[in-house]
Each structure stands twice: as structure tokens, then as C-alpha cells.
C-alpha positions as CSV (number, residue, x, y, z in Angstrom):
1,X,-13.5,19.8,-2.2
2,X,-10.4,18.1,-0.9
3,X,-10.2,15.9,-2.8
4,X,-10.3,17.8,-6.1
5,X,-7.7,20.2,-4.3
6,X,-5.5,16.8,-4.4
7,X,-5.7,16.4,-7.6
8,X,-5.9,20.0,-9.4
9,X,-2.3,20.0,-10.4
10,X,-2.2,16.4,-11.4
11,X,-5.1,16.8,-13.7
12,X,-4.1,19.4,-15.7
13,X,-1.2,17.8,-16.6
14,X,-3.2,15.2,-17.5
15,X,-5.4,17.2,-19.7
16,X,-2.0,19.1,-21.4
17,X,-0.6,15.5,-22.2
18,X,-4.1,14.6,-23.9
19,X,-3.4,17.3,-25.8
20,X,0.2,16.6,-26.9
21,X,-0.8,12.6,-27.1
22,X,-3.5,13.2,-30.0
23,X,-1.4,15.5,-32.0
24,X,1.0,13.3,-32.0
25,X,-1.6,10.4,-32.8
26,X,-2.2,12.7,-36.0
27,X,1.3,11.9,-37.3
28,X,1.2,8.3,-36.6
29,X,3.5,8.6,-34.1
30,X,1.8,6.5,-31.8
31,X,-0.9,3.5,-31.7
32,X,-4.0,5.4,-31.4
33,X,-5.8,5.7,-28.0
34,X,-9.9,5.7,-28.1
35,X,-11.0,9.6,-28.2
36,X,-11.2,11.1,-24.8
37,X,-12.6,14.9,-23.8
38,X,-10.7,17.1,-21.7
39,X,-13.7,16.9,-19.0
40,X,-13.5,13.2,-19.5
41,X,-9.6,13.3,-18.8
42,X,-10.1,15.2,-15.9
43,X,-12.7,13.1,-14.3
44,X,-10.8,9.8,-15.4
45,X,-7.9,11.4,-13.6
46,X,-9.8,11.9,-10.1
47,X,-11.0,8.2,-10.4
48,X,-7.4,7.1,-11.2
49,X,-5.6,8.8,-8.6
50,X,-8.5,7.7,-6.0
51,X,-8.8,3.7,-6.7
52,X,-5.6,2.8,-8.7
53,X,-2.5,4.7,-8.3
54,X,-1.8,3.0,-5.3
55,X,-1.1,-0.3,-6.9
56,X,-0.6,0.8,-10.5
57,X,1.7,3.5,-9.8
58,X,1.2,7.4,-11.1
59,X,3.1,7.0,-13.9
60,X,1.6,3.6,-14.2
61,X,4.6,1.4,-14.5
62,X,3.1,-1.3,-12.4
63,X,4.0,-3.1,-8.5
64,X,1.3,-4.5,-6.5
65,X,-0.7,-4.3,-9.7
66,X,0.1,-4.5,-13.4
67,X,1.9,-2.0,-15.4
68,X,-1.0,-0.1,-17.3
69,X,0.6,1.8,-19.5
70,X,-0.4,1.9,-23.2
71,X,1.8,-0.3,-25.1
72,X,-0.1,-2.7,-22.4
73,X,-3.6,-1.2,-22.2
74,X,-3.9,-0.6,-25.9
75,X,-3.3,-4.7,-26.5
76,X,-6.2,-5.3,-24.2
77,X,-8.4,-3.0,-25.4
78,X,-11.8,-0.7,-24.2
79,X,-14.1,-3.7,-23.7
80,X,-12.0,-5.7,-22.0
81,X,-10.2,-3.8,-19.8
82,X,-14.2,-2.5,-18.7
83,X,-14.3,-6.1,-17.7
84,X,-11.5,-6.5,-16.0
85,X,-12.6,-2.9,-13.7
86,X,-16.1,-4.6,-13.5
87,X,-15.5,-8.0,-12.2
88,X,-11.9,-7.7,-10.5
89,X,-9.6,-10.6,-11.0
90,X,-8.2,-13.3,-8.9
91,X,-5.2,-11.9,-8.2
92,X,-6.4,-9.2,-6.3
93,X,-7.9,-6.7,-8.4
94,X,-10.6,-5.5,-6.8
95,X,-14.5,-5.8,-8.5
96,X,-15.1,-2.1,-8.2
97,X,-18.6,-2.3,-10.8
98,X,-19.8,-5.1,-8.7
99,X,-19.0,-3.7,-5.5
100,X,-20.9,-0.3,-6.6
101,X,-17.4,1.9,-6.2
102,X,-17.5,2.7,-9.9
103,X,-20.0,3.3,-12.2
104,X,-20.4,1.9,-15.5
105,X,-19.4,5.4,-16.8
106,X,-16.7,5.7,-14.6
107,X,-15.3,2.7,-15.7
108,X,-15.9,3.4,-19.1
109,X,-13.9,7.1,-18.9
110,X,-11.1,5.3,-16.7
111,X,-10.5,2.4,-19.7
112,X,-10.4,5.0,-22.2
113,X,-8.1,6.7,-20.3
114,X,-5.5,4.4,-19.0
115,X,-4.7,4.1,-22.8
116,X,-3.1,7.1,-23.3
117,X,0.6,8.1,-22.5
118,X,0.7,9.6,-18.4
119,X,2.3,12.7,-17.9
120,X,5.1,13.3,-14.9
121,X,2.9,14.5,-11.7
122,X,4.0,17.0,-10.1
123,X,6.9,17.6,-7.4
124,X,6.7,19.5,-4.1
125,X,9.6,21.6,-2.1
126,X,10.2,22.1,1.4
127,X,8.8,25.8,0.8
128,X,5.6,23.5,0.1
129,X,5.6,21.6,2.9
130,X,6.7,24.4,5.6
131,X,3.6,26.3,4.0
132,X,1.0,23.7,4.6
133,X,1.6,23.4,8.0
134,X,-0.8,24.3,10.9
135,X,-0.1,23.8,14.6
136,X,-3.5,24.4,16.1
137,X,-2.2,24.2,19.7
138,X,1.3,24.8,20.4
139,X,2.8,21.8,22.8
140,X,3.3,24.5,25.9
141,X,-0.2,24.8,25.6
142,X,-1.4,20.9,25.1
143,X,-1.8,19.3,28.8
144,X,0.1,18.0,30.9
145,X,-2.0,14.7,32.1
146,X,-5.5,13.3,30.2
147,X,-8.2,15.8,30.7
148,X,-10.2,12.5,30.9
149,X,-10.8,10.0,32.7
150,X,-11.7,7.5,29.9
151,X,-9.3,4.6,29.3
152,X,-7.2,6.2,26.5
153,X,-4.6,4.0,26.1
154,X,-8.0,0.5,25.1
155,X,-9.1,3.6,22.5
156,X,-9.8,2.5,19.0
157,X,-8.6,4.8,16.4
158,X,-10.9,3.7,12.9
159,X,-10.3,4.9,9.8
160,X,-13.6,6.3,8.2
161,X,-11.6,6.1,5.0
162,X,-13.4,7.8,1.7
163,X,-15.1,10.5,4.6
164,X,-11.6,11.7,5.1
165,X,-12.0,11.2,9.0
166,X,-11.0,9.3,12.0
167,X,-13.3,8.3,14.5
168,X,-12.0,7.7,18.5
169,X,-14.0,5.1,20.3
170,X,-13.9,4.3,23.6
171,X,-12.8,0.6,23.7
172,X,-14.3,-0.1,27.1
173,X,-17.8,1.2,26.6
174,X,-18.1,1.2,22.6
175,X,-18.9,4.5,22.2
176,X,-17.6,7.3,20.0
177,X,-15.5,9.4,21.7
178,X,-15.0,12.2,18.6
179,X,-14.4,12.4,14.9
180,X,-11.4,14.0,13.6
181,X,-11.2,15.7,10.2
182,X,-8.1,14.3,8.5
183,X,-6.6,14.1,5.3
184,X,-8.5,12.1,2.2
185,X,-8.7,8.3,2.2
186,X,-6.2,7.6,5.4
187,X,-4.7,4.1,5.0
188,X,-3.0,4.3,8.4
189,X,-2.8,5.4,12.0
190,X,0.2,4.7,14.2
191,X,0.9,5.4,17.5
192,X,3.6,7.7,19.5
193,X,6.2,5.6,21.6
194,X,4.4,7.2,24.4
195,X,0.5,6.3,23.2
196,X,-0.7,9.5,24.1
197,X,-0.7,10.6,20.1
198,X,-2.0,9.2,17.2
199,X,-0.5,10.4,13.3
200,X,-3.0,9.5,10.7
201,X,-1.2,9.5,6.8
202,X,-3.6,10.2,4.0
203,X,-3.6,9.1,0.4
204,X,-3.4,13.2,-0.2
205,X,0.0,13.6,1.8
206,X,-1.9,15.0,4.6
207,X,-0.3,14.5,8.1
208,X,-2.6,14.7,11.1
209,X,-1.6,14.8,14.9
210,X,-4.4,13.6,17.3
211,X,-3.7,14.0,21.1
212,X,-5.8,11.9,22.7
213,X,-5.4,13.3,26.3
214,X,-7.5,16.5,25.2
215,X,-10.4,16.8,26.8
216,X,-12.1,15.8,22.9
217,X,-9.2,13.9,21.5
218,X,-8.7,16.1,18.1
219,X,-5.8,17.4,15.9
220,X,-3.4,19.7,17.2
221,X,-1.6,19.9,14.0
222,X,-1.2,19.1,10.2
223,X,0.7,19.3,7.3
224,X,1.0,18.1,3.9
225,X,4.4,16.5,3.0
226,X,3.5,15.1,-0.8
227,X,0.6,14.4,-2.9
228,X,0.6,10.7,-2.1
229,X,1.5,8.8,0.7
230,X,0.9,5.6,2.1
231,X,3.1,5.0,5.5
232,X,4.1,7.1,8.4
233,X,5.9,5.9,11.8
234,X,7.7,7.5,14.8
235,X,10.6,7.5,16.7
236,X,10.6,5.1,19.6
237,X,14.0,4.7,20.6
238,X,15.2,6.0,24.1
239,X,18.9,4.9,24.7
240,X,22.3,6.2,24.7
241,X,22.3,8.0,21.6
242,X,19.5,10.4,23.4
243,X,15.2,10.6,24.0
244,X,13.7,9.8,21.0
245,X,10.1,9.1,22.4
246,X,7.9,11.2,20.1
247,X,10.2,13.6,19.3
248,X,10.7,12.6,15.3
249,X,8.0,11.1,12.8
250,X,8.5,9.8,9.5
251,X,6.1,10.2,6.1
252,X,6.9,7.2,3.4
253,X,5.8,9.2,-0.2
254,X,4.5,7.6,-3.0
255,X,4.7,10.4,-5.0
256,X,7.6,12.2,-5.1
257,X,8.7,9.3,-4.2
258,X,10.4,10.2,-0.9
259,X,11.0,10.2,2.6
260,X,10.2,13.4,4.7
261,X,11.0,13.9,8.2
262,X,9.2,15.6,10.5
263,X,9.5,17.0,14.0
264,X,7.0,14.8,16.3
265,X,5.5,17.1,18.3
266,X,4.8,19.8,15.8
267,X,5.2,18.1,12.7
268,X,7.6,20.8,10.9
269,X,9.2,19.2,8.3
270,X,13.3,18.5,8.7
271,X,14.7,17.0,5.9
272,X,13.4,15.6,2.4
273,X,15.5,12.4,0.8
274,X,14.5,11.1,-2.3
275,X,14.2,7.1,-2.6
276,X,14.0,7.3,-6.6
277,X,16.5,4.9,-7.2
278,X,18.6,2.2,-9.2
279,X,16.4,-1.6,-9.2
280,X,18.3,-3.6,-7.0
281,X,18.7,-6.4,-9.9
282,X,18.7,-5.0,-13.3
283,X,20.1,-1.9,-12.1
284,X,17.7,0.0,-14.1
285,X,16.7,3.6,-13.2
286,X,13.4,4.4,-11.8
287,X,11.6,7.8,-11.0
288,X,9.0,6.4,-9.1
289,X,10.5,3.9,-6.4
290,X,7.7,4.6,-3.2
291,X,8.2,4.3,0.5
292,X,6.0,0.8,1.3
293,X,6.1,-0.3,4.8
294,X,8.0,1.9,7.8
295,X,8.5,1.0,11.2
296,X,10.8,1.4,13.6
297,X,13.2,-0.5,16.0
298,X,12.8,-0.3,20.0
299,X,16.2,-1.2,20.4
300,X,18.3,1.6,18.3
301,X,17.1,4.8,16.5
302,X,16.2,3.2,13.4
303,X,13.5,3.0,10.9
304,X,13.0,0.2,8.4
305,X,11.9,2.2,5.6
306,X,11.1,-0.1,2.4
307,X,11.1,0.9,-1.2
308,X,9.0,-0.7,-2.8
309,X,9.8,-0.7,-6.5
310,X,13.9,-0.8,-6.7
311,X,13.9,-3.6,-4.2
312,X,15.9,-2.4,-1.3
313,X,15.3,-2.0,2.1
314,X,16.6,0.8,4.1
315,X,17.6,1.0,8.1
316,X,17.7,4.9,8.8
317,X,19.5,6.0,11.8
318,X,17.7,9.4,12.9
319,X,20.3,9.7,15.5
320,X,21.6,12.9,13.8
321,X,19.8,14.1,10.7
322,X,22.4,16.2,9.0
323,X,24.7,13.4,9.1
324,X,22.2,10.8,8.6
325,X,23.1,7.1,7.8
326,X,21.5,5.0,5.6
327,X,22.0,1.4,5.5
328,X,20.7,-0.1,1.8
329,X,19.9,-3.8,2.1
330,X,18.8,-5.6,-1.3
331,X,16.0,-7.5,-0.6
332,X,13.3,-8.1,-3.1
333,X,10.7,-6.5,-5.1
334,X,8.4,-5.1,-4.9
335,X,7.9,-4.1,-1.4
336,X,4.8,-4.0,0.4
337,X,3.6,-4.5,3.9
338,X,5.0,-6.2,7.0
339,X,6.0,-6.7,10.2
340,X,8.6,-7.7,13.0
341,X,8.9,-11.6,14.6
342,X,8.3,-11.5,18.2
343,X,12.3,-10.6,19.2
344,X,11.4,-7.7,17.3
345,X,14.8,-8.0,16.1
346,X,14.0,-9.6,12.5
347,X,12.1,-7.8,9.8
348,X,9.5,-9.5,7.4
349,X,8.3,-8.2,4.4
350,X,6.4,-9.1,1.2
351,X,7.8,-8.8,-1.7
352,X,4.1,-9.4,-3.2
353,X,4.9,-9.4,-7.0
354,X,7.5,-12.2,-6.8
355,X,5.4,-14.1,-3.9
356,X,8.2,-14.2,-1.4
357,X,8.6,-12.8,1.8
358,X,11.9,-11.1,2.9
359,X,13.7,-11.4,6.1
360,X,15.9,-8.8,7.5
361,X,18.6,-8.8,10.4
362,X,18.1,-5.5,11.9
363,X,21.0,-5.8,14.0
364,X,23.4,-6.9,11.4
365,X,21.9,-5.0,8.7
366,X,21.4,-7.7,6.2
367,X,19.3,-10.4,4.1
368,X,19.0,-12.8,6.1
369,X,16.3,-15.0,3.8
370,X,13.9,-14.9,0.9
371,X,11.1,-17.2,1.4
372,X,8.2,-18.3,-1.5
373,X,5.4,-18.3,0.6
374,X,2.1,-18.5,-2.4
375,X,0.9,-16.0,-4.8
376,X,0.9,-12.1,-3.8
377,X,1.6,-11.8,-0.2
378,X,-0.3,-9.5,1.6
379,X,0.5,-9.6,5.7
380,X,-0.4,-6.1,7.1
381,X,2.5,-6.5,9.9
382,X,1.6,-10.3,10.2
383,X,0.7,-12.2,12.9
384,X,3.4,-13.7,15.0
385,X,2.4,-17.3,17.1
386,X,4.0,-19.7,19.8
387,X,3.5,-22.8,18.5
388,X,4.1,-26.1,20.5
389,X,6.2,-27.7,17.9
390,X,7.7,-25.1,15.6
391,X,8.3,-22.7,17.8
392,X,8.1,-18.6,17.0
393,X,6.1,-18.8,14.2
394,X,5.0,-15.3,11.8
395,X,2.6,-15.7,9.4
396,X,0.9,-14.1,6.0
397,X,-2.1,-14.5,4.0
398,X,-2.3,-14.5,0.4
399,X,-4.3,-11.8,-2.1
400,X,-3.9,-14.7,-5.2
401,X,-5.0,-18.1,-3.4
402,X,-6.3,-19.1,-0.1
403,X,-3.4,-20.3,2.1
404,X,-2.1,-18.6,5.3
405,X,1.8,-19.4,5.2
406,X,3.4,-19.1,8.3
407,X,7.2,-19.0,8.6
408,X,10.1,-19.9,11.6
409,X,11.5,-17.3,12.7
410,X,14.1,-18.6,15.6
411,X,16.8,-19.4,14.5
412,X,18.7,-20.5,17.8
413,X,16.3,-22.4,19.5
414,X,14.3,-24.2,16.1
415,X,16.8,-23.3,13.5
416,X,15.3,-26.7,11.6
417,X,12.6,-24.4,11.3
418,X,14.4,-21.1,10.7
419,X,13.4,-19.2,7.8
420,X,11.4,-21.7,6.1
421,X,7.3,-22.0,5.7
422,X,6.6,-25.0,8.1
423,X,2.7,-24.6,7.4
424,X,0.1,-23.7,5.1
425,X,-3.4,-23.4,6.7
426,X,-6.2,-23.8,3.8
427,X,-8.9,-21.1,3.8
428,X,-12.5,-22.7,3.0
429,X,-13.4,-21.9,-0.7
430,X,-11.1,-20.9,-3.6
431,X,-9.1,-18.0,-4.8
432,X,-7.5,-15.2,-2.5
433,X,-8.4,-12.2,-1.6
434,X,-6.9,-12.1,1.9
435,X,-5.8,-8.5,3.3
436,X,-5.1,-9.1,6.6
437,X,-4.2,-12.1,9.3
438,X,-3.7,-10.2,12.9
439,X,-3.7,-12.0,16.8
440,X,-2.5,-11.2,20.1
441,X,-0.8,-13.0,22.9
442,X,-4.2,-13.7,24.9
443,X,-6.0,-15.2,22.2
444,X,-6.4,-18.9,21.1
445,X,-6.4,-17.8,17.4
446,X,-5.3,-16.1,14.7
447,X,-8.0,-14.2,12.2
448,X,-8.0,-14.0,8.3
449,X,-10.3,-11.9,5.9
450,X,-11.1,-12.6,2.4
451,X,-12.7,-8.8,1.4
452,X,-10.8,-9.1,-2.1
453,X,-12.3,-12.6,-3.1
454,X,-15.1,-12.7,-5.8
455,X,-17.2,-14.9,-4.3
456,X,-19.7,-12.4,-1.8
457,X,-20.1,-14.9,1.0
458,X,-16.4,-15.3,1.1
459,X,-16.1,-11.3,1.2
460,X,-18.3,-10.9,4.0
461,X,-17.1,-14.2,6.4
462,X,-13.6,-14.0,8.8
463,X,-12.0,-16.8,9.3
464,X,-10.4,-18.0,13.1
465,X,-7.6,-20.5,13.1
466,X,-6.8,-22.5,16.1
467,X,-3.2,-21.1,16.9
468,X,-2.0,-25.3,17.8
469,X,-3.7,-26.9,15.3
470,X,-2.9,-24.4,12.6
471,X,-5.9,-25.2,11.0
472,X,-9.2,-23.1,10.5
473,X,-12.1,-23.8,13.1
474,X,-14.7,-21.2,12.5
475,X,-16.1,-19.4,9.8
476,X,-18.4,-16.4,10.6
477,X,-20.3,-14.1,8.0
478,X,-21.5,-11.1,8.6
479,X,-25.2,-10.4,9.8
480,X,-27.0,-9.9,6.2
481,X,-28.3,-6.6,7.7
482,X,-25.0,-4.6,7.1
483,X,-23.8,-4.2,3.3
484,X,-20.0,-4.2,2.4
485,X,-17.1,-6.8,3.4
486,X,-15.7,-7.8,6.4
487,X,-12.3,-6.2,6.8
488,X,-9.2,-5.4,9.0
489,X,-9.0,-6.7,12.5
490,X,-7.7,-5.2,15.8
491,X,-8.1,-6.4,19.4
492,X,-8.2,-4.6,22.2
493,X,-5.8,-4.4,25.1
494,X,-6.5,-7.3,27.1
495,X,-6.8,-9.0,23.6
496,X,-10.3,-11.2,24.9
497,X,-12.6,-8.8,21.8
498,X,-11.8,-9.0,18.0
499,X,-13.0,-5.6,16.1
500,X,-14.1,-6.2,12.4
501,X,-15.1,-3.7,9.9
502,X,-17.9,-4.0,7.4
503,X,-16.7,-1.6,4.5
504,X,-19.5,-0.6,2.3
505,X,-20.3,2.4,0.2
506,X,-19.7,5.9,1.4
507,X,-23.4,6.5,0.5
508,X,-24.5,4.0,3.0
509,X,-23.7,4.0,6.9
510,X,-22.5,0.4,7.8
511,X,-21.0,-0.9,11.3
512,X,-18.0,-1.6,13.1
513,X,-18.6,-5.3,15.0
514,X,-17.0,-6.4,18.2
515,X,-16.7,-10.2,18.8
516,X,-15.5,-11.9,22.2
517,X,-12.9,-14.1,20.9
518,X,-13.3,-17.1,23.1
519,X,-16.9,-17.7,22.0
520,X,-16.7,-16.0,18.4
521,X,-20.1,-14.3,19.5
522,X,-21.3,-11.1,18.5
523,X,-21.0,-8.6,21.8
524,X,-21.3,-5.5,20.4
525,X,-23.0,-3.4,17.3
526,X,-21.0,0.0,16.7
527,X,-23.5,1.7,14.4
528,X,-24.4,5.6,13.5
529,X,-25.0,7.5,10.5
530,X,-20.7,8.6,10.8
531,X,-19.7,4.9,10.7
532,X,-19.0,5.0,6.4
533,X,-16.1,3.3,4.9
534,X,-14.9,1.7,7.8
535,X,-11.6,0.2,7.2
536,X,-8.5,0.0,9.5
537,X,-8.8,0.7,13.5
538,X,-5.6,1.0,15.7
539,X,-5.8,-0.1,19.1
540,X,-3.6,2.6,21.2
541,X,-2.2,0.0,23.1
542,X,-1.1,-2.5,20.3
543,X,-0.1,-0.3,18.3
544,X,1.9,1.3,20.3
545,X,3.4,-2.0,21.7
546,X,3.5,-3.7,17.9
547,X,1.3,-6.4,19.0
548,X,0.3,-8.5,16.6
């Protein structure tokens, strides 16, 4: 039901330009497009918005993914673009017939219909927003202390994605603590500067505030700032300028492609800017420019705010929001994920479609490098190492081939080093299809995943490097008893566990696994009928920290 509530407005559209596109197809006034119902439209346009707007774009125009619009799809054709949704490719795309995420009808439906022109989606006002919004308990009413006395700040926050929930779990004794009802397909959680709440962002918009000192963490409030979102963050600045500690949070749109501001505590919305922008190189005019990575600085009110297809990144001072400044930094595109170095002062991003990472001086508020690191970075926020002879080292794994490329990142102590990739650790077997490299000042190693590669042993094995050596020293596969991939790592506080997820089918009930990380053996099972579509988990304190 949510999810079709998503979509409504974005389907019709859909339908009305099917409409417009065939009678125009009558005249010859375009290539024709393979014959496509208005049900058919409809359902294609569920699927679409679901599995591939996130890296295709709504309007299609390409960034993570290729441009699939139908000057493009129409070359390629029905068949082959059916084999391309089938089997995945290389380079990232995922194998949704193999994997069992798309049926061979769906695929069929979706290949028909990325051949035809998109429509515009729609837009969404403040009016909107304010509307959506539901404060469940006021903060004069939320408590003053934990009504627990669990550990709250070792909880696990895990993304239950295509369930449109979040489970709690206790990270000392491995067991559920509650399930939250959020907003469809959540692709992240992120802590308050004080750890006490978690926001969740859904692929819908949706907004969810968890306070985790209730007596059953759950939401106190929600709204829904667009109709596709990827990133949120919060403030986590205390200084001079005033207390910021959860007082402000910030959405990152997709579409409209914006940045909405919202008051922390009861997640009002405050003010709307658009990031549809000029393209940082060809100065060309784009619509749909989308909020990528966010996070913010501990030092100064700022958030890094990326935009993804124009190629700039943006340091927002939230200071004072009617006179908000906005630094624009041209870095790269197109902008994706990352993370700071361990001085938290540099900013390091992929740029995933031009296979270079970009480095920014927060504090001087420029470009500070571009760095080729290997085909399609993909670094979550990275994983940042000590290493005995490089020094501060922050590294990224790959979605097209199977290196880990890890960069210098001090430049007063190793500037030899400095902004250059002084290694690339092999992954066993070929191609990419790493999402996320993640370690923590305890351990002895870093982790990889390969849930993107074609091959299924590689999908289901995670990979630990020796932090020294740089080299990998362990390769462990899941126990054959759970189907799905192994995917997205956390550790917990004291950083001695490693969580994994094994994300399956939303029709089957996989597991969450815990593994110590000095012995790489399986400790713990985290198992129910509610564990489906595992995908991301947040350690409170982590990610409250931005360790990793």
C-alpha cells in the first residue's frame, strides 16, 4: 500500500505520456517504442521507480548508471536490454532475473518501457511537506533519561529494507529490541550528535525519528519531505556560533532534486533550496542534479552536501538559515558516497562515473585533489587506516574490478604520500561488485564485500585484509543454509564483532551474522521470521562518532 501511494502521481504521468508518445509515433515523429498497455505502463513504472531510478535517474538521464533514455534504449533493443536486466553486467548492474528480484515478466514490461520518452515527475511544496507531518510525542513529553537499562548507545539500527522497517537490536545480547515502521526501502540511518536518536531516510521521502531511550525505542515523528531521497544527516556542531546538537537535520532529495531542512527534534520542515543546477564543466543545465552523500563537520556548523550530477560540492553553514551560506566547490561528477580522513577535516568522495575520488578542504573550502582510483568507486564513508609506512591512509573498493584503492591523506606529516593511491589490495576472483569496505580503530583489519559480482560464491564470501600488510588474508562465505549475499558491515562499539547481512528475497526470512573479528568465527546467528532484506545496520555509537 505504501508503496503504490509513492508512486500514484508518478504513474499517471507515466500512463498520460504513453498516451502523447504513441500519437506522436502515429506521425513519425519519433522511432517507434515496442507497444505497451496502460496497466503495463503502470506496473513498469512501480518496478522502475523501486530498482532503477536510483542510479538511472527519474527522468532517466543517467549517473551511477547509464542514461536510458530512448534514443539509447531503442538502439539496444527488447531482447537485449531483457538480457542485460537478467544477467547484470560487470560494471555494477545488478542481476535482478538471477537474483529472483524480477520476474521474467517484469523484466519484460520494464524493457518495453524504458523505451519510451519519461514524463517530468512530479514536484512537492512546503504546504506538502508541513501536511505530512506527524509528531507522535511531543519532545516535553519524550523522557528525560533511558527508560532502559539496555546498553543503547552498542544498539544496532538494521535496515529491513523492501519491509519498509527498521529493526533495534541489542548489540550486547543479540536480541531484537523492536521494529519500527518507517518509510519504503530506507537506504540509511544516521545518528543525532547526541546518540540518543536515530533518522531513517526512505527511498519514498519518508523521514522517521526513532528515540531510542523510550521504554520500546519507536518513532516519535515523521514526515515526508520529497518522493525520493537517498541521504539525511544532522547537526553536530556545538561552538561559538550556538548549540547545534540535534537541533537541525537535513534530507538530500533525489527527486525534486533538493535540500530540505528540518527542525531536529520535531522534524518541521524550515527551508527548501533547490540543487537543480548548471554542470560544473560543460555548464549545461540540468533539472535533475540529486543530493548524493551529506554529512556534517564537528568542528563548524557545516554540512557537506554533494550534488551528484552537476559536479559540485556544497559546504552549508546552518548557522542562520534565512541568511544561509553556501559555499559551491567544483569537484567532479558524478557524486556518490563517501566519507571523512581521520582529522575529520578532509572530505573524500567518489566521483564513480569518472572513477576518481574527490578530496575536499573543509576548512579552506576548496579542491584539494582528484585522484583515479579504478573503475566506479563505491566507498560507503570509506575506511580510514594507520599504516606503519604510509601513514593516515582512507580507502575505497571498486563496483567495476576487484581492487581496494587506498589513498594518503596527511599531508604534513607523509605529504610524499598526500593525495595519491599508495596501494591497491587485489580481491580473490575477477570483476567488481564491491559496495562497501568499513573498520574500526580496534581491529586488525579492514572488510570488503563483493554482493554486486556475478559470480555467486563471490556474492556470498567477505573478504578481511590485514590493515599492515594491505593484503587480503581471509576469505569467508556464508553458511549455505542462508540464501542472498553477504552485504554491509558494522562493528560494534568496542569494535572486537563484525555484523554482516545476508540479503535475500523479501519472500524469504534470512539472517543477520555476527563474527568476532580476531578469530573470523561465527559467534552469533540473528535469525526470525522479521529478519527480510537485511541490508545496512548503524551502530549508535559509530555512527554517531563517524567511525569507520
Amino acid at each position: 500500500m505504501v508503496r503504490k501511494v509513492i508512486v500514484a502521481v508518478f504513474v499517471l504521468l507515466q500512463v498520460m505520456v504513453y498516451t502523447t508518445s504513441f500519437a506522436s509515433e502515429s506521425s513519425n515523429a519519433l522511432p517507434k517504442a515496442p507497444p505497451i498497455t496502460a496497466e503495463e505502463m503502470k506496473k513498469a513504472s512501480e518496478i522502475y521507480f523501486d530498482r532503477c531510478a536510483g542510479c538511472h535517474g527519474m527522468l532517466r538521464k543517467g549517473a551511477t548508471g547509464s542514461a536510458l533514455t530512448p534514443e539509447k534504449t531503442l538502439a539496444i533493443g527488447t531482447e537485449n536490454l531483457k538480457i542485460i536486466m537478467d544477467g547484470g553486467l560487470p560494471g555494477g548492474m545488478p542481476d535482478w532475473g538471477k537474483q529472483g528480484v524480477m520476474s521474467a515478466a517484469d523484466i519484460d514490461v520494464v524493457a518495453r518501457f524504458i523505451q519510451h520518452e519519461p514524463p517530468s515527475p512530479p514536484e512537492m511544496t512546503m504546504e506538502q511537506m508541513k501536511k505530512s507531518l506527524r509528531v507522535t510525542l511531543q519532545p516535553a513529553s519524550r523522557p528525560s533519561k533511558p527508560e532502559h537499562s539496555l546498553n543503547w548507545q552498542n544498539f544496532m539500527g538494521v535496515v529491513l529494507r523492501d519491509t519498509g522497517k527498521v529493526a533495534i537490536i541489542d548489540g550486547d545480547t543479540k536480541k531484537l529490541v523492536s521494529i519500527v515502521d518507517t518509510g519504503f526501502a530506507v537506504h540509511i540511518l544516521r545518528s543525532s550528535a547526541s546518540g540518543r536518536f536515530f533518522y531513517s531516510i526512505g527511498r519514498d521521502g519518508k523521514v522517521t525519528l526513532i528515540d531510542l531511550w523510550l521504554k520500546t525505542p519507536d518513532k516519535v515523528a515523521e514526515v515526508k519531505t520529497c518522493y525520493d531521497a537517498r541521504s539525511i544527516e544532522t547537526s553536530k556542531y556545538k561552538g561559538k556560533e550556538g548549540d547545534f546538537i540535534d537541533k537541525l537535520a537535513i534530507v538530500g532529495c533525489y527527486w525534486p532534486s533538493s535540500m530540505v531542512v528540518l527542525n531536529g527534534e520535531t522534524l518541521e520542515p524550515l527551508k527548501v533550496v533547490s540543487t537543480s543546477s548548471y554542470t560544473y564543466d560543460t555548464n549545461e543545465f540540468l533539472r535533475e542534479a540529486r543530493v548524493a552523500s551529506i554529512v556534517a563537520a564537528p568542528y563548524d556548523p557545516i554540512w557537506v552536501v554533494n550534488i551528484k550530477e552537476s559536479g559540485q560540492t556544497w559546504l552549508v553553514n546552518y548557522s542562520d538559515l534565512r541568511n544561509m551560506k553556501i559555499s559551491m566547490i567544483e569537484t567532479e561528477r558524478f557524486l556518490h558516497d563517501g566519507g571523512w580522513d581521520s582529522s575529520k577535516r578532509y572530505f573524500l568522495v567518489a566521483a564513480n562515473m569518472r572513477n576518481k575520488v574527490a578530496i575536499v578542504d573543509t576548512v579552506e573550502s576548496k579542491l584539494v585533489a582528484l585522484v583515479e582510483t579504478g573503475i566506479k568507486p563505491h566507498p560507503g564513508r570509506g575506511a580510514n587506516l594507520e599504516h606503519p609506512e604510509y601513514g593516515p591512509i582512507w580507502c575505497t573498493g571498486h563496483l567495476g574490478d576487484n581492487t581496494i584503492a587506498c589513498i594518503g591523506t596527511d599531508p604534513k606529516k607523509h605529504p610524499k604520500n598526500a593525495w595519491k593511491v599508495v596501494k591497491k589490495i587485489q580481491l580473490p576472483g575477477d570483476g567488481g561488485g564491491n559496495l562497501f569496505v568499513k573498520t574500526h580503530p580496534s581491529s586488525t583489519w579492514m572488510w570488503a564485500d563483493r554482493p554486486l559480482n556475478p559470480d555467486a560464491k563471490l556474492q556470498r564470501s567477505v573478504f578481511a585484509i590485514d590493515k599492515k600488510k594491505l593484503e587480503v588474508v581471509k576469505t569467508i562465505e556464508m553458511p549455505e543454509k542462508y540464501k542472498g549475499r553477504a552485504v554491509h558491515f558494522e562493528f560494534n562499539k568496542d569494535g572486537n564483532e563484525v555484523w554482516v547481512s545476508v540479503w535475500g528475497k523479501k519472500t524469504e526470512p534470512s539472517a543477520i551474522l555476527v563474527y568476532d573479528d580476531k578469530t573470523f568465527k561465527l559467534v552469533n546467528e540473528i535469525t526470525g521470521d522479521w529478519v527480510r532484506t537485511p541490508t545496512g545496520h548503524f551502530n549508535v555509537y559509530n555512527t554517531t562518532q563517524d567511525v569507520y
